[in-house]
PDBQT receptor file of N, H, CA, C and O in Angstrom, charges set to zero:
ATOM      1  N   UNK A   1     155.575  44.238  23.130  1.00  0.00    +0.000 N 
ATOM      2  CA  UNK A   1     155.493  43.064  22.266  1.00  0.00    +0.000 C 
ATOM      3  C   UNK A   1     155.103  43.515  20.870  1.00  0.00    +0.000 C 
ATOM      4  O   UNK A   1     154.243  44.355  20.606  1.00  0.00    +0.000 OA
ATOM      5  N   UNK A   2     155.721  42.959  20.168  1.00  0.00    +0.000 N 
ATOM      6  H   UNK A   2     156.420  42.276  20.383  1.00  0.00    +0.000 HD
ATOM      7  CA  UNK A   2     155.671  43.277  18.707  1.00  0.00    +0.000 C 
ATOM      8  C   UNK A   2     154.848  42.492  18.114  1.00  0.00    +0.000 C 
ATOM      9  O   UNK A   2     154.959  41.326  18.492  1.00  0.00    +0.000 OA
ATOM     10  N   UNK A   3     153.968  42.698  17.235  1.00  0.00    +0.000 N 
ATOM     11  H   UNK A   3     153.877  43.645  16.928  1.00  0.00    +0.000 HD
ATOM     12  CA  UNK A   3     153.412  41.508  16.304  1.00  0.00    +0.000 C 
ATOM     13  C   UNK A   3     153.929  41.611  14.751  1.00  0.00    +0.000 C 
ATOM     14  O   UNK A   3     154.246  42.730  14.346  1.00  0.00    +0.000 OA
ATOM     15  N   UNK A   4     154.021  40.534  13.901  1.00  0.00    +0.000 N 
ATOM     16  H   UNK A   4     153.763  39.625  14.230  1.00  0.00    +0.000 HD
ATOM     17  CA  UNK A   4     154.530  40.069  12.529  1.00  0.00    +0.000 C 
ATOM     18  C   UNK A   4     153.389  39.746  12.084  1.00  0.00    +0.000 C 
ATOM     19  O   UNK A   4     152.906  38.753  12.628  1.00  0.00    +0.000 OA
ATOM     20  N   UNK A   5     152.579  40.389  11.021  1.00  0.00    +0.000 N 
ATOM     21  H   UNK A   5     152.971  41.196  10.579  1.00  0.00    +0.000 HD
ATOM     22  CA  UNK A   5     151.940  39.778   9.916  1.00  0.00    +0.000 C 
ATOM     23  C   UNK A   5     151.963  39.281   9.078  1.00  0.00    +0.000 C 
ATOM     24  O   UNK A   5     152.262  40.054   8.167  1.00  0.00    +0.000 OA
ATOM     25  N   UNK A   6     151.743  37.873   8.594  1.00  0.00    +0.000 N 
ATOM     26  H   UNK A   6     151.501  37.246   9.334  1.00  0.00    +0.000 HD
ATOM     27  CA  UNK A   6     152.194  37.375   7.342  1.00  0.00    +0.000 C 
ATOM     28  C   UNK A   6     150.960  36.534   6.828  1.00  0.00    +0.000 C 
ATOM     29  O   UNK A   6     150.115  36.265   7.683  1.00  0.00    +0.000 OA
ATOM     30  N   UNK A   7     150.778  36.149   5.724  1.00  0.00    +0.000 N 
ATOM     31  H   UNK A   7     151.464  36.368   5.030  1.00  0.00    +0.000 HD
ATOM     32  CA  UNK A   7     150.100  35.436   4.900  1.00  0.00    +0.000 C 
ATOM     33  C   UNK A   7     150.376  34.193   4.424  1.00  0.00    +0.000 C 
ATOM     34  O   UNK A   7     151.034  33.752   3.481  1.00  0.00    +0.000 OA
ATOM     35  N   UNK A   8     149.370  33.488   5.765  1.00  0.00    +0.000 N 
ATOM     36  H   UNK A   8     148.836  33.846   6.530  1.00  0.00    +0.000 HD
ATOM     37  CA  UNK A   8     149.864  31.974   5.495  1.00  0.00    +0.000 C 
ATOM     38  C   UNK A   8     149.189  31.369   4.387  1.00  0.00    +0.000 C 
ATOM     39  O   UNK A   8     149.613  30.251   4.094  1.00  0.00    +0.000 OA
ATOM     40  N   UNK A   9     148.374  31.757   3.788  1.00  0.00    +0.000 N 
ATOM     41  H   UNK A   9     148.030  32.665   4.026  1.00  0.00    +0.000 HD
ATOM     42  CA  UNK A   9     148.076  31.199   2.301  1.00  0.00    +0.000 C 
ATOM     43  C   UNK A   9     148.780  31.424   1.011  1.00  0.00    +0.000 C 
ATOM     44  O   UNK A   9     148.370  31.019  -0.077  1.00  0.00    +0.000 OA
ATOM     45  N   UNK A  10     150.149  32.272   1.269  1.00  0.00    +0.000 N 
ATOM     46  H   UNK A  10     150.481  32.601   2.153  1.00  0.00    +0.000 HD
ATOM     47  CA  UNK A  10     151.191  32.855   0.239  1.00  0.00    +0.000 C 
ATOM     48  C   UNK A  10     151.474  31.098  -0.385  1.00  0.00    +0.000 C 
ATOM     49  O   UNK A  10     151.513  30.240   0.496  1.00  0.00    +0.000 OA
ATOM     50  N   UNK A  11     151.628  30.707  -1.618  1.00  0.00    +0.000 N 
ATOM     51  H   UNK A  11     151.596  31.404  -2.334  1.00  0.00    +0.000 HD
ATOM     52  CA  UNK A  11     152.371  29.952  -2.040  1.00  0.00    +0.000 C 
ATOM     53  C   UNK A  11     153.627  29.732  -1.809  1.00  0.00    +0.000 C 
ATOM     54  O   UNK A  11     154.290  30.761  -1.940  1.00  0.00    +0.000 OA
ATOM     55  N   UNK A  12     154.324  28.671  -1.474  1.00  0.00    +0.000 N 
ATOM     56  H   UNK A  12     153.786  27.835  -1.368  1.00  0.00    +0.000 HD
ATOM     57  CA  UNK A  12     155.540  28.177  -1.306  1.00  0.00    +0.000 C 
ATOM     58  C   UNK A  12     155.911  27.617  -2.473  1.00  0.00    +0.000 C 
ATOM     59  O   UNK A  12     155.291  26.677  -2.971  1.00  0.00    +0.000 OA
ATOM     60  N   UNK A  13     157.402  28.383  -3.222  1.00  0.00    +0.000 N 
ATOM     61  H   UNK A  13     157.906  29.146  -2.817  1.00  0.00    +0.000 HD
ATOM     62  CA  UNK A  13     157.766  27.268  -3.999  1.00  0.00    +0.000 C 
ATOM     63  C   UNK A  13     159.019  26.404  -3.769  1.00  0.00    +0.000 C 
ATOM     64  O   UNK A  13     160.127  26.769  -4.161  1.00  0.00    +0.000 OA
ATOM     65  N   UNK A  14     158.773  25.082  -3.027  1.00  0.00    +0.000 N 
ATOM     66  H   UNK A  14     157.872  24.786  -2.708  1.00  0.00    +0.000 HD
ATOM     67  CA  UNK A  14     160.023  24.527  -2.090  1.00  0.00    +0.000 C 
ATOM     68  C   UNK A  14     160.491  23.371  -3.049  1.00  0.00    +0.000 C 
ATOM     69  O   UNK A  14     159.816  22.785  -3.895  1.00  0.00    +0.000 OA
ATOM     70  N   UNK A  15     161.905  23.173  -2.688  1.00  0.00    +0.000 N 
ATOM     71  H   UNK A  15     162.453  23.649  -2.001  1.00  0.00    +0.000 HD
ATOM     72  CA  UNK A  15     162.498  22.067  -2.951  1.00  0.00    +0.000 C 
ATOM     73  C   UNK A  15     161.886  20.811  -3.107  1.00  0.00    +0.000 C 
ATOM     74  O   UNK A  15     160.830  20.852  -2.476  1.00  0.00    +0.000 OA
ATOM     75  N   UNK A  16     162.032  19.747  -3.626  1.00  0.00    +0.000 N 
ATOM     76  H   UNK A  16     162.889  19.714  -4.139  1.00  0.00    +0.000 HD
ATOM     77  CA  UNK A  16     161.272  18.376  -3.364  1.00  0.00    +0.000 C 
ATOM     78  C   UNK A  16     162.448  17.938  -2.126  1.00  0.00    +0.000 C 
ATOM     79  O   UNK A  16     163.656  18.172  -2.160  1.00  0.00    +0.000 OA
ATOM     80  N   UNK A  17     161.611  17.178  -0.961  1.00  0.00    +0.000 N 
ATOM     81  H   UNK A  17     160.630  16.987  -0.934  1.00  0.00    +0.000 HD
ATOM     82  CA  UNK A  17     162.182  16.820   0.038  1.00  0.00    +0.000 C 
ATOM     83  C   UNK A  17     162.103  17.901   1.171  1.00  0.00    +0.000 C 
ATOM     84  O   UNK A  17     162.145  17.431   2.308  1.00  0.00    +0.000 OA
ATOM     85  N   UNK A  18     162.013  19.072   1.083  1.00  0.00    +0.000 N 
ATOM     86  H   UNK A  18     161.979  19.454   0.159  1.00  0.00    +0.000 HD
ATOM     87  CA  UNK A  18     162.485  19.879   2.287  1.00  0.00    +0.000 C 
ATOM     88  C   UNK A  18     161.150  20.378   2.404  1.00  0.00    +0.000 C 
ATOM     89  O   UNK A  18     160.259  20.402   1.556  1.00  0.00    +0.000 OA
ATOM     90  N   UNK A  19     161.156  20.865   3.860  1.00  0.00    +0.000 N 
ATOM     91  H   UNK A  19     161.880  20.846   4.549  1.00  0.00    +0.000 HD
ATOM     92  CA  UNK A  19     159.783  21.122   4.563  1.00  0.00    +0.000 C 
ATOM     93  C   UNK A  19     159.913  22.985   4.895  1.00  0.00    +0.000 C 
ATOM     94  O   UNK A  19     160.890  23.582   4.443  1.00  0.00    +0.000 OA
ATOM     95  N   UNK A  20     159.101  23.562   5.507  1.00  0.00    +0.000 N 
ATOM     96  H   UNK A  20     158.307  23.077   5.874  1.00  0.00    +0.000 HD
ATOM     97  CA  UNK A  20     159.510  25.293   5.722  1.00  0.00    +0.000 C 
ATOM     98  C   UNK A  20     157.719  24.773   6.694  1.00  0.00    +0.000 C 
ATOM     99  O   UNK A  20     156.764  23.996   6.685  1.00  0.00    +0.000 OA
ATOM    100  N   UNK A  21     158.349  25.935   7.386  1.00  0.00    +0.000 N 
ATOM    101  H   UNK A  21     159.124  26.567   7.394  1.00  0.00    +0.000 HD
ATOM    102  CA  UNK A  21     157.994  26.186   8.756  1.00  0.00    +0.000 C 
ATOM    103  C   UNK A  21     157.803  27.298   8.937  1.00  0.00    +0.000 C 
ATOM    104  O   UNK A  21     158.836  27.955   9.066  1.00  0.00    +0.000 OA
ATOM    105  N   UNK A  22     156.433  28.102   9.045  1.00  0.00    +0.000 N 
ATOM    106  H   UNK A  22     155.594  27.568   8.941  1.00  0.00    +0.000 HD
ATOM    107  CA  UNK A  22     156.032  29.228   9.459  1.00  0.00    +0.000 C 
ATOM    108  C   UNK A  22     155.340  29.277  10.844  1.00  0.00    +0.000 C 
ATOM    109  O   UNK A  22     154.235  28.746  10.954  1.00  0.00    +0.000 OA
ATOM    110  N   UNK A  23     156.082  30.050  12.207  1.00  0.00    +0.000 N 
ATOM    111  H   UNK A  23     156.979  30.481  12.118  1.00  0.00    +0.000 HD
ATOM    112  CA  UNK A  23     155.390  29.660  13.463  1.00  0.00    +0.000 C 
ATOM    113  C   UNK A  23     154.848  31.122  13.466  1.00  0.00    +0.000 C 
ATOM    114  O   UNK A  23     155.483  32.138  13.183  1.00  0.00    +0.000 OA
ATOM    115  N   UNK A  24     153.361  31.005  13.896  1.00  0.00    +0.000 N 
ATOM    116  H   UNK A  24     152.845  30.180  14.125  1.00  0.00    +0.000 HD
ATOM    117  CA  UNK A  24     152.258  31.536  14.047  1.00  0.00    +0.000 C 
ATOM    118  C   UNK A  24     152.173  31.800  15.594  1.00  0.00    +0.000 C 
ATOM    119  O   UNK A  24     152.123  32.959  16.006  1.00  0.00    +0.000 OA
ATOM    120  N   UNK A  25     152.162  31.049  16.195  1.00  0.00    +0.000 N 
ATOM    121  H   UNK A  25     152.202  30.107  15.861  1.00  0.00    +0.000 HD
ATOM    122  CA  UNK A  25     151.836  31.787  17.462  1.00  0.00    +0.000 C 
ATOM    123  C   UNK A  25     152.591  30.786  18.782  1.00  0.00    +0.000 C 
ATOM    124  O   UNK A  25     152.009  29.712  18.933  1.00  0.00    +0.000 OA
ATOM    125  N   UNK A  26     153.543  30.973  19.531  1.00  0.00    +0.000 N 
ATOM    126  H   UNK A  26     154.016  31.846  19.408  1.00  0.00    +0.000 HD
ATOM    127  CA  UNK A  26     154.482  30.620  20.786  1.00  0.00    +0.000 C 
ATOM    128  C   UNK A  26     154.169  30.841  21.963  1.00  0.00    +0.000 C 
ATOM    129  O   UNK A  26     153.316  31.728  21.989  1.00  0.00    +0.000 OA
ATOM    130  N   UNK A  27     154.413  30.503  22.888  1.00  0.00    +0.000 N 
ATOM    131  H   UNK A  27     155.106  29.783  22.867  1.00  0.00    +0.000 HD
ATOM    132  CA  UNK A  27     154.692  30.863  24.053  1.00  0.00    +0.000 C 
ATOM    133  C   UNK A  27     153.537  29.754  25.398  1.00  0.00    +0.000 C 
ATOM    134  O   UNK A  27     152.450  29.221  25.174  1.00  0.00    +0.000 OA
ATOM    135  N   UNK A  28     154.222  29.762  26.490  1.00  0.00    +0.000 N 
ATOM    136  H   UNK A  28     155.105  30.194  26.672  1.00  0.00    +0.000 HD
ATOM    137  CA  UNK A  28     153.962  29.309  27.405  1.00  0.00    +0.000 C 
ATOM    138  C   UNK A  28     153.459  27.276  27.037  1.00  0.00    +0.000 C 
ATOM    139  O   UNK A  28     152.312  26.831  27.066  1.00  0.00    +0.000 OA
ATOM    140  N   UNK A  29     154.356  26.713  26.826  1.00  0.00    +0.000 N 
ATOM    141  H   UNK A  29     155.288  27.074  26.802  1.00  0.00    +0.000 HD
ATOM    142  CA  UNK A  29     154.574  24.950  26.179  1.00  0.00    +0.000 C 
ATOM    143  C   UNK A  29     153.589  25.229  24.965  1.00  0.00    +0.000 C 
ATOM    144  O   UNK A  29     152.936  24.197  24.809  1.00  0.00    +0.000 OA
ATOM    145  N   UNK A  30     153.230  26.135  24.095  1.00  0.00    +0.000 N 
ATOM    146  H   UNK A  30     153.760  26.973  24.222  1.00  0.00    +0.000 HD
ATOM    147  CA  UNK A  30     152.380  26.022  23.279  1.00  0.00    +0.000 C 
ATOM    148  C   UNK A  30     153.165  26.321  21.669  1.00  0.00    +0.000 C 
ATOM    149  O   UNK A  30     153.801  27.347  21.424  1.00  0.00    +0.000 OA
ATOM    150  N   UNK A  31     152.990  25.404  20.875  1.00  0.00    +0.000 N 
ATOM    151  H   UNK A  31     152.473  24.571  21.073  1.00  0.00    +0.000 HD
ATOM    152  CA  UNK A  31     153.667  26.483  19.507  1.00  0.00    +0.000 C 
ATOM    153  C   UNK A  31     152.954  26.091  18.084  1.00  0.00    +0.000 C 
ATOM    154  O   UNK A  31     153.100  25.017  17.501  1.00  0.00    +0.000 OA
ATOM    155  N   UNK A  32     152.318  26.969  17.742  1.00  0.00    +0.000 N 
ATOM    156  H   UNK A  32     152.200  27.841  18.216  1.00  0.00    +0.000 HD
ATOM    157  CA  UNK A  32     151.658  26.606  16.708  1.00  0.00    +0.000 C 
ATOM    158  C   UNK A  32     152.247  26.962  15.079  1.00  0.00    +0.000 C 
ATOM    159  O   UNK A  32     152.616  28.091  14.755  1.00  0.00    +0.000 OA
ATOM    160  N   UNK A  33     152.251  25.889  14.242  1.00  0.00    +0.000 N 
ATOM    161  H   UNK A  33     151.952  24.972  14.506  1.00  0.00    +0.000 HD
ATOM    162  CA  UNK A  33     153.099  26.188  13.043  1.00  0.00    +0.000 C 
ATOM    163  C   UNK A  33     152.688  25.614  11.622  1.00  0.00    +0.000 C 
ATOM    164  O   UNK A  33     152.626  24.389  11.512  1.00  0.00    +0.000 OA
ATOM    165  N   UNK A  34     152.398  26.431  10.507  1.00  0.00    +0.000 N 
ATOM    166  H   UNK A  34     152.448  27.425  10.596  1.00  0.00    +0.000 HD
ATOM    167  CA  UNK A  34     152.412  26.009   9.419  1.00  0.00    +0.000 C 
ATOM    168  C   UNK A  34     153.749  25.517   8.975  1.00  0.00    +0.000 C 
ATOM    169  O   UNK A  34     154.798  26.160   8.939  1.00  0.00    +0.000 OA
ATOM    170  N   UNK A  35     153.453  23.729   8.498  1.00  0.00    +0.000 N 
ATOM    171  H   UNK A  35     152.600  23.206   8.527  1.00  0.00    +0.000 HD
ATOM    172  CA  UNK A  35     154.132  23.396   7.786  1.00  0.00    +0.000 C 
ATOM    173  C   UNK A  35     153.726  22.639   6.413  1.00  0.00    +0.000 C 
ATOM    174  O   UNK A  35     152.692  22.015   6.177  1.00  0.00    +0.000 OA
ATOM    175  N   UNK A  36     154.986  22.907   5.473  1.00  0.00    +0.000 N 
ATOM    176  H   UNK A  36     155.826  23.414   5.665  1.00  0.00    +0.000 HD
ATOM    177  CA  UNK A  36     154.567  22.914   4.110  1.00  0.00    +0.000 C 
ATOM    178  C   UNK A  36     155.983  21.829   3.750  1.00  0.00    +0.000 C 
ATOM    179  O   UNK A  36     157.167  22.153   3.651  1.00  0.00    +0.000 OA
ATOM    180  N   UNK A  37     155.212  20.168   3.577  1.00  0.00    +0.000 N 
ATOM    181  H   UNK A  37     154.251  19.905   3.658  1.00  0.00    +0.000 HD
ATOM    182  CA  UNK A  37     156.268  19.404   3.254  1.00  0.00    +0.000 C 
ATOM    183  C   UNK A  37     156.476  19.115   1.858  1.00  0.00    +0.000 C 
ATOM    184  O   UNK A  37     155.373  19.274   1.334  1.00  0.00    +0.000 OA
ATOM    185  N   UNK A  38     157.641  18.640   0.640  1.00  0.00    +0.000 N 
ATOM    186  H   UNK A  38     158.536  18.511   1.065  1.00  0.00    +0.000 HD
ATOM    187  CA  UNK A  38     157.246  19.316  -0.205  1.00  0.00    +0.000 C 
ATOM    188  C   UNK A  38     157.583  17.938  -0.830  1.00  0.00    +0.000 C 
ATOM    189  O   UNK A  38     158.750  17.787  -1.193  1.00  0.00    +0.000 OA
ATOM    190  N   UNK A  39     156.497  16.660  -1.044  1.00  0.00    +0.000 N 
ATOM    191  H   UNK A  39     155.549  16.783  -0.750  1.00  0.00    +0.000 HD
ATOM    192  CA  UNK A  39     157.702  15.380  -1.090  1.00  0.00    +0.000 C 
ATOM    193  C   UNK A  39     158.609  14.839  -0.256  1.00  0.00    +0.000 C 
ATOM    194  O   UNK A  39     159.699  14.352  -0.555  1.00  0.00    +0.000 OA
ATOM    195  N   UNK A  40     157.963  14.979   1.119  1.00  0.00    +0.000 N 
ATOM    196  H   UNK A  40     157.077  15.375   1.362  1.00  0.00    +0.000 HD
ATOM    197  CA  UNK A  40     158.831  14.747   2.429  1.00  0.00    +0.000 C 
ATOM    198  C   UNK A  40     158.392  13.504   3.036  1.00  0.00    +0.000 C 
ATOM    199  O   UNK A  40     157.234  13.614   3.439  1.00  0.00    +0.000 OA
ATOM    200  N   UNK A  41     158.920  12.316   3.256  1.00  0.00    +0.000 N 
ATOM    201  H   UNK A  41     159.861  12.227   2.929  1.00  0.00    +0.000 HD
ATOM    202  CA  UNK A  41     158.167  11.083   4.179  1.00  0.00    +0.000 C 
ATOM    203  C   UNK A  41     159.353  10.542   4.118  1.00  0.00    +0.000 C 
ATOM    204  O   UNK A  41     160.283  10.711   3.328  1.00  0.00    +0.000 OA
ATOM    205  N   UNK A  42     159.140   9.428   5.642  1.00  0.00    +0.000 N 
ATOM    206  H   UNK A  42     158.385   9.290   6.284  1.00  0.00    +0.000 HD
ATOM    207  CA  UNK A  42     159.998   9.032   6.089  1.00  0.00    +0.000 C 
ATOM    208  C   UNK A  42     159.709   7.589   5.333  1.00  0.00    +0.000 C 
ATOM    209  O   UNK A  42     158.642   7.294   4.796  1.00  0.00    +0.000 OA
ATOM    210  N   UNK A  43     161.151   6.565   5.423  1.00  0.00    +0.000 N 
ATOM    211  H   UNK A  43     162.018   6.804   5.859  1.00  0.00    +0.000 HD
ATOM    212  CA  UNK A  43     161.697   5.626   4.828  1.00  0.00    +0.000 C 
ATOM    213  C   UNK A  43     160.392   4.248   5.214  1.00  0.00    +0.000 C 
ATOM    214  O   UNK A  43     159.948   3.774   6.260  1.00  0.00    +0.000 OA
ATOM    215  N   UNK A  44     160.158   4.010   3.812  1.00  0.00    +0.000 N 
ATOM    216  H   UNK A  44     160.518   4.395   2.962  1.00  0.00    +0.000 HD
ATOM    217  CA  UNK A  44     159.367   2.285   4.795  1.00  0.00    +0.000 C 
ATOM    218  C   UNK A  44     159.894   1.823   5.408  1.00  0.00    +0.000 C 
ATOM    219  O   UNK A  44     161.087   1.589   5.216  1.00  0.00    +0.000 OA
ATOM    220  N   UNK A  45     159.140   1.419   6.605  1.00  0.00    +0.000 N 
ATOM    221  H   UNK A  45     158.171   1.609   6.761  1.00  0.00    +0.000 HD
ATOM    222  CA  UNK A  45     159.775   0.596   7.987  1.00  0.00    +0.000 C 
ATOM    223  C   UNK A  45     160.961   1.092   8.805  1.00  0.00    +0.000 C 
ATOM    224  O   UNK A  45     161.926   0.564   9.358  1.00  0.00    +0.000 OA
ATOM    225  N   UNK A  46     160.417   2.504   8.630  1.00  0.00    +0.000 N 
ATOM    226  H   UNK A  46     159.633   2.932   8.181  1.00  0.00    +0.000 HD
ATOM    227  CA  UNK A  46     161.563   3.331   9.422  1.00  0.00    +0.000 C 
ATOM    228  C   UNK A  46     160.315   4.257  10.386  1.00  0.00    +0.000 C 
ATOM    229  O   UNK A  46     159.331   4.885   9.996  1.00  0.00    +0.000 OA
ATOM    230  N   UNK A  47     160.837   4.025  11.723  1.00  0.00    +0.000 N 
ATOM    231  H   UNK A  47     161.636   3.515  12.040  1.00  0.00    +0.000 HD
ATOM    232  CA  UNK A  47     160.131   5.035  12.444  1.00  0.00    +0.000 C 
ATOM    233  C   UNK A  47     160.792   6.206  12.829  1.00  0.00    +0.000 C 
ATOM    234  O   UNK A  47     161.928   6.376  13.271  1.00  0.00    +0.000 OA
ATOM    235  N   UNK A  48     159.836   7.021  12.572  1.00  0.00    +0.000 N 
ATOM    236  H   UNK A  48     158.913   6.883  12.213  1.00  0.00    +0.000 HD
ATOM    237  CA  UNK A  48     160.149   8.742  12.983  1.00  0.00    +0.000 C 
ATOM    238  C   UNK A  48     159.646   9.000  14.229  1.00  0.00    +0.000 C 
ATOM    239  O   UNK A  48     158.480   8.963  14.623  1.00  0.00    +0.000 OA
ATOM    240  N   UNK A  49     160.830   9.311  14.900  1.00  0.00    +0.000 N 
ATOM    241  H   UNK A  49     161.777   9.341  14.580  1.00  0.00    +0.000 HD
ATOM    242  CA  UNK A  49     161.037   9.864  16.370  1.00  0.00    +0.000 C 
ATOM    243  C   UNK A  49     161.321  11.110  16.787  1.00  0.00    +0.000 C 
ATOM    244  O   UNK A  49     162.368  11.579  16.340  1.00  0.00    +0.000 OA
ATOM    245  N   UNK A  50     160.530  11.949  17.698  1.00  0.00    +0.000 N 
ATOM    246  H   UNK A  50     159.679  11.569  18.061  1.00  0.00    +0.000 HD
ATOM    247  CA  UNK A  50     160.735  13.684  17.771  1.00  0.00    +0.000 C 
ATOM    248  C   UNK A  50     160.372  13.203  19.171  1.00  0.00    +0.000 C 
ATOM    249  O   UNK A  50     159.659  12.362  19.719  1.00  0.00    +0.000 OA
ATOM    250  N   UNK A  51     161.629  14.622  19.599  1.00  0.00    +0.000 N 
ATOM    251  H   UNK A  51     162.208  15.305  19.154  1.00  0.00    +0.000 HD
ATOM    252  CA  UNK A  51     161.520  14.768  21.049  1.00  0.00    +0.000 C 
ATOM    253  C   UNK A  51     160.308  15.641  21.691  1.00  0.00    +0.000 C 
ATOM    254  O   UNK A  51     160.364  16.147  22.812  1.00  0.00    +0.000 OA
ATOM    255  N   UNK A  52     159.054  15.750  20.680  1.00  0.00    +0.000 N 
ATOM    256  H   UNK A  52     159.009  15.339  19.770  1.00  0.00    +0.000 HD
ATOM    257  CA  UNK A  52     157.974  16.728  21.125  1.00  0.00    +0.000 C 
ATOM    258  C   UNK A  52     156.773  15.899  20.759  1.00  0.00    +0.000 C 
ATOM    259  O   UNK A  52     156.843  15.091  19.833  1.00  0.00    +0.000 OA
ATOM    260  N   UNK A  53     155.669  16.077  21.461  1.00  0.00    +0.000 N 
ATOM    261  H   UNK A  53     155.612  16.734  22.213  1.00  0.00    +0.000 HD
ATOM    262  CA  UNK A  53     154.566  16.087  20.758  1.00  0.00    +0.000 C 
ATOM    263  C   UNK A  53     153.493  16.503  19.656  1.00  0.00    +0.000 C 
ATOM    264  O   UNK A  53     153.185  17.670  19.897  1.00  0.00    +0.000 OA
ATOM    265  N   UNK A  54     152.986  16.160  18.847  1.00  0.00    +0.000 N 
ATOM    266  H   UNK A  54     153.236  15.212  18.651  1.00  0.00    +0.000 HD
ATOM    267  CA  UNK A  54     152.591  17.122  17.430  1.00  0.00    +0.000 C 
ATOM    268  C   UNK A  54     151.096  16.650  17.469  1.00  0.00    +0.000 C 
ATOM    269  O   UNK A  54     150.852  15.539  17.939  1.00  0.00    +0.000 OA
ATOM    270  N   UNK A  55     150.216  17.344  17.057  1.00  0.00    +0.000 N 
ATOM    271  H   UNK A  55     150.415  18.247  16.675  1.00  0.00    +0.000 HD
ATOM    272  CA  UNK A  55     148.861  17.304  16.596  1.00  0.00    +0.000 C 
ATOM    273  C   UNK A  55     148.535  17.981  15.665  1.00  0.00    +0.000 C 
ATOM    274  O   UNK A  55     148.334  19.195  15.719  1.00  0.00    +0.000 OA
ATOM    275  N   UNK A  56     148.426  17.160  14.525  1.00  0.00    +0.000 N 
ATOM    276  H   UNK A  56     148.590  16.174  14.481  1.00  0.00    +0.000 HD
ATOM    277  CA  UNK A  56     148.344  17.524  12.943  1.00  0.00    +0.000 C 
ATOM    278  C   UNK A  56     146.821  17.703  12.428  1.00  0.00    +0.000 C 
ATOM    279  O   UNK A  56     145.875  16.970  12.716  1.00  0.00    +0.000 OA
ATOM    280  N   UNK A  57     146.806  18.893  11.567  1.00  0.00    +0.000 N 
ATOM    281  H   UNK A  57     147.575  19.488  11.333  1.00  0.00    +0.000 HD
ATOM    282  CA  UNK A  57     145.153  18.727  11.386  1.00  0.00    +0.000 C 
ATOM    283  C   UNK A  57     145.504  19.505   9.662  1.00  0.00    +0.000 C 
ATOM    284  O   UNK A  57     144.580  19.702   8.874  1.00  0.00    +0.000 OA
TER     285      UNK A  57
């Protein structure tokens, strides 16, 4: 098994609207991921639906 080091405090300079996704650590139903939304939300009175569960902190 290989490991990747990276620096999740690096600045992102993203698009307005688009999100980037750095996954940190996988495996066994588990996936943990920096995300960096950049001006990203969904429509008033529109619900956002994902086929996963998320716990945001």
């Amino acid at each position: 098994m290989s490991v990747e080091i990276k620096n999740i405090f690096k600045q992102i300079s993203g698009a307005a609207g688009e999100e980037e996704f750095l996954t940190m650590l996988e495996g066994n139903g588990v996936k943990i991921q920096r995300i960096v939304s950049h001006e990203s939300s969904t429509s008033e009175n529109e619900w956002y639906d994902q086929a996963y569960t998320e716990w945001v902190r």
